[in-house]
The first five atom37 places (N, CA, C, CB, O) and aatype in JSON, in Angstrom:
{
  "aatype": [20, 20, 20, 20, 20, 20, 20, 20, 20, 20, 20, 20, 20, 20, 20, 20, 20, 20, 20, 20, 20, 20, 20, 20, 20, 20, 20, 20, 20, 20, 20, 20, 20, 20, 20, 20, 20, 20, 20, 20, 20, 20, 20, 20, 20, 20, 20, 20, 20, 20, 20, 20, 20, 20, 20, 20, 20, 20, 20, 20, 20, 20, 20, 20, 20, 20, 20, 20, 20, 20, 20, 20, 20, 20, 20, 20, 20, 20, 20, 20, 20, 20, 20, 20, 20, 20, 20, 20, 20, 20, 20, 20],
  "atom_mask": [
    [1, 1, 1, 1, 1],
    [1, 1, 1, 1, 1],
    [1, 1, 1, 1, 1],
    [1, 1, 1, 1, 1],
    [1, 1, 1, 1, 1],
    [1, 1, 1, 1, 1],
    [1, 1, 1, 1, 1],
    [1, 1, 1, 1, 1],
    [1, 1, 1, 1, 1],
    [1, 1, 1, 1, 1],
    [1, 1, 1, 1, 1],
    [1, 1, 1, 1, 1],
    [1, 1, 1, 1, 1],
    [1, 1, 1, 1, 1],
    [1, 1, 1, 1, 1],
    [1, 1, 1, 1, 1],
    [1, 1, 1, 1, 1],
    [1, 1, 1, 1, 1],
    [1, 1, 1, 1, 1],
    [1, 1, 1, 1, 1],
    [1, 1, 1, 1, 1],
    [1, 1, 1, 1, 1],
    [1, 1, 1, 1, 1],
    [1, 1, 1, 1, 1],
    [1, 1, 1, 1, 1],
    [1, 1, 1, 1, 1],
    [1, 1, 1, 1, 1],
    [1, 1, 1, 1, 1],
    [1, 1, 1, 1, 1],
    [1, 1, 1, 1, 1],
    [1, 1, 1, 1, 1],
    [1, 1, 1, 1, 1],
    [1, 1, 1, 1, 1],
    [1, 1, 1, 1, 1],
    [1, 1, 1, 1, 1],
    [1, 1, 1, 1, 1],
    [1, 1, 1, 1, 1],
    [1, 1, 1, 1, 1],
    [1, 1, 1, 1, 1],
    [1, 1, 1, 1, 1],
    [1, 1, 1, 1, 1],
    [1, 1, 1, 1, 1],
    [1, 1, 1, 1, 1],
    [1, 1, 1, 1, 1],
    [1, 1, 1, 1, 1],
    [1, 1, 1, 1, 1],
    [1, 1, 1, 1, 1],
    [1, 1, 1, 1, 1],
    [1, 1, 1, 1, 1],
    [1, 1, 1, 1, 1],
    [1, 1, 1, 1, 1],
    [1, 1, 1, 1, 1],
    [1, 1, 1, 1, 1],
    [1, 1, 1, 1, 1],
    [1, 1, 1, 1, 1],
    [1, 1, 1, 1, 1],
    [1, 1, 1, 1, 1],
    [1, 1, 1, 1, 1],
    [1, 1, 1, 1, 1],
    [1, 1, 1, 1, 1],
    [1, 1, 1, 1, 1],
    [1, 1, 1, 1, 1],
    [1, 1, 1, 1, 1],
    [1, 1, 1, 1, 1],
    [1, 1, 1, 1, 1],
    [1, 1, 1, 1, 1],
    [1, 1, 1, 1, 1],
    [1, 1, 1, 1, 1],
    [1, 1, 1, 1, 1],
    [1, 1, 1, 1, 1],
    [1, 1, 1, 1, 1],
    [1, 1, 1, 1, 1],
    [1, 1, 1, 1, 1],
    [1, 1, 1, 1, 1],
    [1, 1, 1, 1, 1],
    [1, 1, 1, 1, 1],
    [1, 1, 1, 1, 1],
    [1, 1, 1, 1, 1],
    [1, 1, 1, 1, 1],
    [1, 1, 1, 1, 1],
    [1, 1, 1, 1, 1],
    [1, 1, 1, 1, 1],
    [1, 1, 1, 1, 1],
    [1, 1, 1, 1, 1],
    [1, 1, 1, 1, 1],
    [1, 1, 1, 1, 1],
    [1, 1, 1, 1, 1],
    [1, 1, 1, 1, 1],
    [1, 1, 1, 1, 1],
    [1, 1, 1, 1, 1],
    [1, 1, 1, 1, 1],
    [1, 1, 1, 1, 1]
  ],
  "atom_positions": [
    [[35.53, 16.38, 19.28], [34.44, 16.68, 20.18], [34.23, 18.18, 20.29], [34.7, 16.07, 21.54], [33.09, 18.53, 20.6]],
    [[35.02, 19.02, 20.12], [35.02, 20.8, 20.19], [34.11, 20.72, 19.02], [36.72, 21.91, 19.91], [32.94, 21.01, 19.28]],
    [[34.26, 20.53, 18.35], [33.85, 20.71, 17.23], [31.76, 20.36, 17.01], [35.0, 19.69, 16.42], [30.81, 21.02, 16.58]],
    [[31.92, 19.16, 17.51], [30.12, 19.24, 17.78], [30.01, 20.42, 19.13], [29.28, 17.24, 18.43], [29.01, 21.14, 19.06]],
    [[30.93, 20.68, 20.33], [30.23, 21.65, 21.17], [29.65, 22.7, 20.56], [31.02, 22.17, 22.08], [28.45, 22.99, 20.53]],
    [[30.99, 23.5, 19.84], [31.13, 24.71, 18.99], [29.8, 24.42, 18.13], [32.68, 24.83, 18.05], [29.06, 25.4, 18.16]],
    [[29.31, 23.41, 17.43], [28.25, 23.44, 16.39], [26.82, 23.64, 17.41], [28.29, 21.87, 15.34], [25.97, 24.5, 17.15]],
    [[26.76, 23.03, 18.18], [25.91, 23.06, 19.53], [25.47, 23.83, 19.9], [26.25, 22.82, 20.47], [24.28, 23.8, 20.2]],
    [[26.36, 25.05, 20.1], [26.43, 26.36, 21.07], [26.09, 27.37, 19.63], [28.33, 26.71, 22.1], [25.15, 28.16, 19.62]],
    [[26.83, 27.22, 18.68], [26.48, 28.03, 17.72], [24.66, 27.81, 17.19], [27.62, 27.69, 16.56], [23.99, 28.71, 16.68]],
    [[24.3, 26.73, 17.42], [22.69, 26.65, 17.2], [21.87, 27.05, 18.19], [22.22, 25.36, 16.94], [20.78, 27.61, 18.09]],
    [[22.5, 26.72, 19.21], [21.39, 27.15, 20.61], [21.28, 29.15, 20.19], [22.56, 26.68, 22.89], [20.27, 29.85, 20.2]],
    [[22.96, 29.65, 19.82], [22.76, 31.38, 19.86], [21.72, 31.8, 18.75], [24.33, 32.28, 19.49], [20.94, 32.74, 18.84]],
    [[21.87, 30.83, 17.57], [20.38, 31.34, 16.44], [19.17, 31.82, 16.89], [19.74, 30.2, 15.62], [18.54, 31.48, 17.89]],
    [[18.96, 32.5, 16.18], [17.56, 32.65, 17.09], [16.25, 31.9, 16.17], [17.17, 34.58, 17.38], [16.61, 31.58, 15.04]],
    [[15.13, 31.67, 16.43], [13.98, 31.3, 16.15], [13.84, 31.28, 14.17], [12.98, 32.4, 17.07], [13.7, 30.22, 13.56]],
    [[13.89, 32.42, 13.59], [13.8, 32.57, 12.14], [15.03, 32.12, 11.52], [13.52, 33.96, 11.74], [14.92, 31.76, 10.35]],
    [[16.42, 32.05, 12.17], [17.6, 31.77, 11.14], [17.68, 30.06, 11.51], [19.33, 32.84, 11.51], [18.05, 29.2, 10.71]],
    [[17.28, 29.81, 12.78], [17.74, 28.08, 13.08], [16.27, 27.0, 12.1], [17.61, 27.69, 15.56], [16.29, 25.88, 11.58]],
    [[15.22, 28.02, 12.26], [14.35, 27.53, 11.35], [14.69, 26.78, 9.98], [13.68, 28.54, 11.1], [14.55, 25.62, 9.58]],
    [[15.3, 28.22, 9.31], [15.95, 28.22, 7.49], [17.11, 27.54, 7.74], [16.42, 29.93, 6.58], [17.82, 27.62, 6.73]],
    [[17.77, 26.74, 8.82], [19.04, 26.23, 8.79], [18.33, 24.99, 8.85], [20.19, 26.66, 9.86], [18.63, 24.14, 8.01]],
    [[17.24, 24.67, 9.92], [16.75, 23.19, 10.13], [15.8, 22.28, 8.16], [15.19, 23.52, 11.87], [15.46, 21.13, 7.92]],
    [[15.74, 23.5, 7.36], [14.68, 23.94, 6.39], [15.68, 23.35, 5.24], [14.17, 25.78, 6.34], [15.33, 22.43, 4.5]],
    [[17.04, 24.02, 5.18], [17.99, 23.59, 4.43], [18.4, 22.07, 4.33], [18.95, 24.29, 4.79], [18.37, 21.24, 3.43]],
    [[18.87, 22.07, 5.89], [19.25, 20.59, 6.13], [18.42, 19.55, 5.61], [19.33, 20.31, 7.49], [18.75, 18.57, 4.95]],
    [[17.37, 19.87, 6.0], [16.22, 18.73, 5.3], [16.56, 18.31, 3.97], [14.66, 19.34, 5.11], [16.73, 17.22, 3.42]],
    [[16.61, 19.84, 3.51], [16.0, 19.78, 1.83], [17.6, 19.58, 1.16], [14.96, 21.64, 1.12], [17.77, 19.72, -0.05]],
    [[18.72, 19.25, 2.09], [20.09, 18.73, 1.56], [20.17, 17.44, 1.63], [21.25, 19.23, 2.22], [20.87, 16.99, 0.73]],
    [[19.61, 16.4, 2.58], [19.28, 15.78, 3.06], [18.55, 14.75, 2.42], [18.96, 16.33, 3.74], [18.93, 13.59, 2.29]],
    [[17.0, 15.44, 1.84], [16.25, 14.4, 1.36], [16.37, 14.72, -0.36], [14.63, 14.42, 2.08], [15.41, 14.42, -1.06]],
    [[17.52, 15.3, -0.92], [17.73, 15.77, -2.25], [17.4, 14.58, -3.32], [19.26, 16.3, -2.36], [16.88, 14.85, -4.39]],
    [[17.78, 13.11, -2.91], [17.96, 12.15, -3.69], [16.6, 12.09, -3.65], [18.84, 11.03, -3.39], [16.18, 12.17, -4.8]],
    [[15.23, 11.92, -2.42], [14.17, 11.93, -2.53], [13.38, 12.87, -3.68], [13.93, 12.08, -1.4], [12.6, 12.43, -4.53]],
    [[13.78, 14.31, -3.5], [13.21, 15.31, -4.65], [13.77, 15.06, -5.9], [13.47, 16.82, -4.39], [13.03, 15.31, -6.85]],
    [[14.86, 14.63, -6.17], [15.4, 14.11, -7.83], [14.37, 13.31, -8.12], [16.95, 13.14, -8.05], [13.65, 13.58, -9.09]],
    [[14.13, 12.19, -7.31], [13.72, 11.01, -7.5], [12.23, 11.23, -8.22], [13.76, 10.23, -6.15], [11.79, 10.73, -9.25]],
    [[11.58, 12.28, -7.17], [10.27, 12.65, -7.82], [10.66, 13.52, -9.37], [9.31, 13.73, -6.59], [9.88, 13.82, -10.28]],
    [[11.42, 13.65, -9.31], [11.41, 14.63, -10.42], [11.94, 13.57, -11.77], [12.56, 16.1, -10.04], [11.31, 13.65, -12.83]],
    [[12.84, 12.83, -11.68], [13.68, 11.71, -12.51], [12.94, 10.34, -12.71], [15.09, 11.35, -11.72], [12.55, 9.92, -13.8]],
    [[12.79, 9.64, -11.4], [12.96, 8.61, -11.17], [11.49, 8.19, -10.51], [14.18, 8.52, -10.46], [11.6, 7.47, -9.52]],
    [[10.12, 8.52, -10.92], [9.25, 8.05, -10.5], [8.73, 6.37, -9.6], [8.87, 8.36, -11.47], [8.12, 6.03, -8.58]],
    [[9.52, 5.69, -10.89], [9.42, 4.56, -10.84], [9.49, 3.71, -9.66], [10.08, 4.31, -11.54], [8.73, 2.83, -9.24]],
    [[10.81, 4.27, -9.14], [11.77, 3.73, -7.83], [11.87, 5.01, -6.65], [13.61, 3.31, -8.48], [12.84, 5.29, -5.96]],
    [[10.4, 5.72, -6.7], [10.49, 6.72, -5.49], [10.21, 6.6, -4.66], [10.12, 7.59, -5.41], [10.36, 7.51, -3.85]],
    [[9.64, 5.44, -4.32], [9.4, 4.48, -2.83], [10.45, 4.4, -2.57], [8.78, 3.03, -2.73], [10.98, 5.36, -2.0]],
    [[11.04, 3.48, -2.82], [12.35, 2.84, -2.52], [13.6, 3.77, -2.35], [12.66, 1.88, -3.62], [14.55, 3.45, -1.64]],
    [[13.5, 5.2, -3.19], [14.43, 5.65, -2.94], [14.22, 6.85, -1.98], [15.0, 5.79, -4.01], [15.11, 7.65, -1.71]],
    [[13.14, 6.89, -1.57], [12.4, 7.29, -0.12], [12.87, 6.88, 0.43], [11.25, 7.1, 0.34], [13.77, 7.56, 0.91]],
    [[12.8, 5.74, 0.82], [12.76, 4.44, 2.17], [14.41, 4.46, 2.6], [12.19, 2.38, 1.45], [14.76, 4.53, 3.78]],
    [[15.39, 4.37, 1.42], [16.67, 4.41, 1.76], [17.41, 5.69, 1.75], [17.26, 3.6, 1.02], [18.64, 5.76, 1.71]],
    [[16.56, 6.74, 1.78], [16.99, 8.09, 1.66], [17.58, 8.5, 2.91], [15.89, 8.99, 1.28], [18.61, 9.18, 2.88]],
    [[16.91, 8.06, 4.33], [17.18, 8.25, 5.53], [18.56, 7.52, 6.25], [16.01, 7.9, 6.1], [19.62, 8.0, 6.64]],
    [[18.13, 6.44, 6.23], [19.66, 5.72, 6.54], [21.24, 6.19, 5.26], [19.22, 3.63, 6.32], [22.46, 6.05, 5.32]],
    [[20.57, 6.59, 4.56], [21.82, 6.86, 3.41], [22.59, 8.01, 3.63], [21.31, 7.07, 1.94], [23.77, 8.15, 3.32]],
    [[21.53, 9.18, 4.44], [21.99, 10.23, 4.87], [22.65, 10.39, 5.71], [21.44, 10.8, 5.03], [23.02, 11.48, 6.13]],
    [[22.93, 9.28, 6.13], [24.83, 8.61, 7.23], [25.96, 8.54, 6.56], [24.99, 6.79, 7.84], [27.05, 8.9, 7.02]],
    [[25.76, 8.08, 5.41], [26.83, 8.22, 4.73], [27.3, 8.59, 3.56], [27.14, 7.55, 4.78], [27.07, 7.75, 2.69]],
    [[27.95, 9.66, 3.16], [28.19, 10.33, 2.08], [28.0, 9.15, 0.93], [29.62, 11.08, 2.18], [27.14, 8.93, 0.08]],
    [[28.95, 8.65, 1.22], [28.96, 7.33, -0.23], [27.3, 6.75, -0.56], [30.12, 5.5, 0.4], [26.79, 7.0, -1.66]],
    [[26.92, 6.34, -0.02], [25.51, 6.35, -0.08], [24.43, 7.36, -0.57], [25.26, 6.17, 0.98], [23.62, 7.09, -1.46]],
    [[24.48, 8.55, 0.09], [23.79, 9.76, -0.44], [24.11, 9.52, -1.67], [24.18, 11.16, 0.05], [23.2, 8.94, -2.26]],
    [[25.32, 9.8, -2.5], [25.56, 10.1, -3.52], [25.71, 9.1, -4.46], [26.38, 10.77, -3.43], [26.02, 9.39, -5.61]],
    [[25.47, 7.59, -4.01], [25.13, 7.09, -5.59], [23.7, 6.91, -4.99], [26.07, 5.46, -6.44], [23.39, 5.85, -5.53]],
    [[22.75, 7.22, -4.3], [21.26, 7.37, -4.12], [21.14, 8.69, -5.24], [20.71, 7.72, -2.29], [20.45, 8.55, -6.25]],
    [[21.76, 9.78, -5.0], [21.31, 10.68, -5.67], [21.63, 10.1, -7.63], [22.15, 12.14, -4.97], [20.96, 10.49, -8.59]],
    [[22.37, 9.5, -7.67], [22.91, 8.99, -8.97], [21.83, 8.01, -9.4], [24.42, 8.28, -8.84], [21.75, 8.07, -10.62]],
    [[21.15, 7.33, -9.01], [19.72, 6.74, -8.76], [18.62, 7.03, -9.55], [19.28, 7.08, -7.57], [18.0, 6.71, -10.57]],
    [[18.69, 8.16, -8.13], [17.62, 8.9, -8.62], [17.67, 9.58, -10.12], [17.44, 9.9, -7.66], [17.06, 9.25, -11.14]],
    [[18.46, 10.47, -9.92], [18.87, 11.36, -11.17], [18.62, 10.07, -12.65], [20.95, 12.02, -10.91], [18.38, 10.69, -13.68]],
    [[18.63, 9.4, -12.75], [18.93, 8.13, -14.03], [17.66, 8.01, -14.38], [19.62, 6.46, -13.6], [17.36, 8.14, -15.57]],
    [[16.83, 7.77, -13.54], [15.65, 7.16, -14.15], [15.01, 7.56, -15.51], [14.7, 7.32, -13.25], [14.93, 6.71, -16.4]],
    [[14.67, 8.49, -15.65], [13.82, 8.55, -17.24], [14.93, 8.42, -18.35], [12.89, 10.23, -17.57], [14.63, 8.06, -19.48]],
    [[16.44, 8.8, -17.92], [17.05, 8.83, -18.82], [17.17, 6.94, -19.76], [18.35, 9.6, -18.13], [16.96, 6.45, -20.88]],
    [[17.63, 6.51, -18.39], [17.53, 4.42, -18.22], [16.45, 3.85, -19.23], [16.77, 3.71, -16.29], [16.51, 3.11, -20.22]],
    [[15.59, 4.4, -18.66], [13.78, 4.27, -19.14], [13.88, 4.72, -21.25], [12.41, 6.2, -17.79], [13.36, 4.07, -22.16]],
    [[14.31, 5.38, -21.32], [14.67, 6.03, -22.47], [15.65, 5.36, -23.37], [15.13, 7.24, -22.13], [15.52, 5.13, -24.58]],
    [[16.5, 5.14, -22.7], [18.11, 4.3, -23.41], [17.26, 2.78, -23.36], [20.13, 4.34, -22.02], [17.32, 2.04, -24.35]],
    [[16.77, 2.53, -22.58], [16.5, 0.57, -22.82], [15.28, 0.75, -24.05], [15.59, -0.62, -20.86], [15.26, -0.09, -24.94]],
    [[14.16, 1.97, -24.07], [13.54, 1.85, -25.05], [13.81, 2.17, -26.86], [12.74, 2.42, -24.52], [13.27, 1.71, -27.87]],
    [[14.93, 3.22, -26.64], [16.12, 3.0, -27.97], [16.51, 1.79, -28.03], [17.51, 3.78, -27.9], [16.23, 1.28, -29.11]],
    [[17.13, 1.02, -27.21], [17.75, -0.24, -27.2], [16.7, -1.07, -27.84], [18.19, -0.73, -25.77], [16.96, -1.74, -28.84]],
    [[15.48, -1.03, -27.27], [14.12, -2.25, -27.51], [14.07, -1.88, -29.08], [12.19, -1.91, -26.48], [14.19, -2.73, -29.97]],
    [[13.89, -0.5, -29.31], [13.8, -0.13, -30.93], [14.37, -0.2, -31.31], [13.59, 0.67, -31.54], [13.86, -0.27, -32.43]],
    [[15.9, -0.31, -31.53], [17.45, -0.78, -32.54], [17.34, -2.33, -32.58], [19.3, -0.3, -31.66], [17.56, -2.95, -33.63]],
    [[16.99, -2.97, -31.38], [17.1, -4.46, -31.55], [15.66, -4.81, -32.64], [17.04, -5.33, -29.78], [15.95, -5.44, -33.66]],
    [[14.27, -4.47, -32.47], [13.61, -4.69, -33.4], [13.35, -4.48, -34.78], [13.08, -4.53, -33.06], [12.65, -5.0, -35.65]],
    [[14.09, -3.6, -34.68], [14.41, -2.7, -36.28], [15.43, -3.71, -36.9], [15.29, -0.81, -36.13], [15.55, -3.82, -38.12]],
    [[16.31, -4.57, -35.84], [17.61, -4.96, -36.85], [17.2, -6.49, -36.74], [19.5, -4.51, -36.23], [18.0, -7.37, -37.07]],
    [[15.79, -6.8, -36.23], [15.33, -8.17, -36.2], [14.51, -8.0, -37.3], [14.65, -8.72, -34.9], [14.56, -9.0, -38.02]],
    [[13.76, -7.1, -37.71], [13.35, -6.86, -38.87], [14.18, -7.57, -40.1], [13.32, -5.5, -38.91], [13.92, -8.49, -40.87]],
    [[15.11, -6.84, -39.96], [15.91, -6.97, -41.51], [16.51, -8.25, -41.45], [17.21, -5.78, -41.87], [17.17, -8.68, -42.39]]
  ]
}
């Protein structure tokens, strides 16, 4: 419990421009799996919107959300090698 006071008291002393870039950070640490997602993972950026918030409770969560995210074009890419090795060897 010291420990949230101390975090408490240390935000109330910030002033206006540094608690800003601290509230600015948090976000953007926060909704990281969301910005991968746009950037990776188009596909599933609803969804990995939607569970971005509750996930941000729990580490384990954040981080295979961010693992998620991060996959997508690569996934998208490997199953379409896959689709082309299997037709190529149905060919022959």
């Amino acid at each position: 419990m010291d420990f949230i006071n101390e975090f408490t008291a240390k935000l109330m002393a910030m002033n206006g421009f540094t608690l800003a870039g601290f509230i600015l950070l948090f976000l953007l640490v926060w909704f990281l799996p969301t910005l991968l997602a746009s950037l990776f993972n188009r596909k599933h950026l609803g969804k990995i919107a939607l569970l971005n918030v509750p996930a941000g409770f729990s580490w384990i969560a954040w981080i295979a959300l961010i693992g998620w995210a991060a996959t997508g074009k690569l996934s998208d890419a490997m199953a379409r090698k896959a689709k082309l090795a299997a037709n190529e060897h149905a060919a022959h």
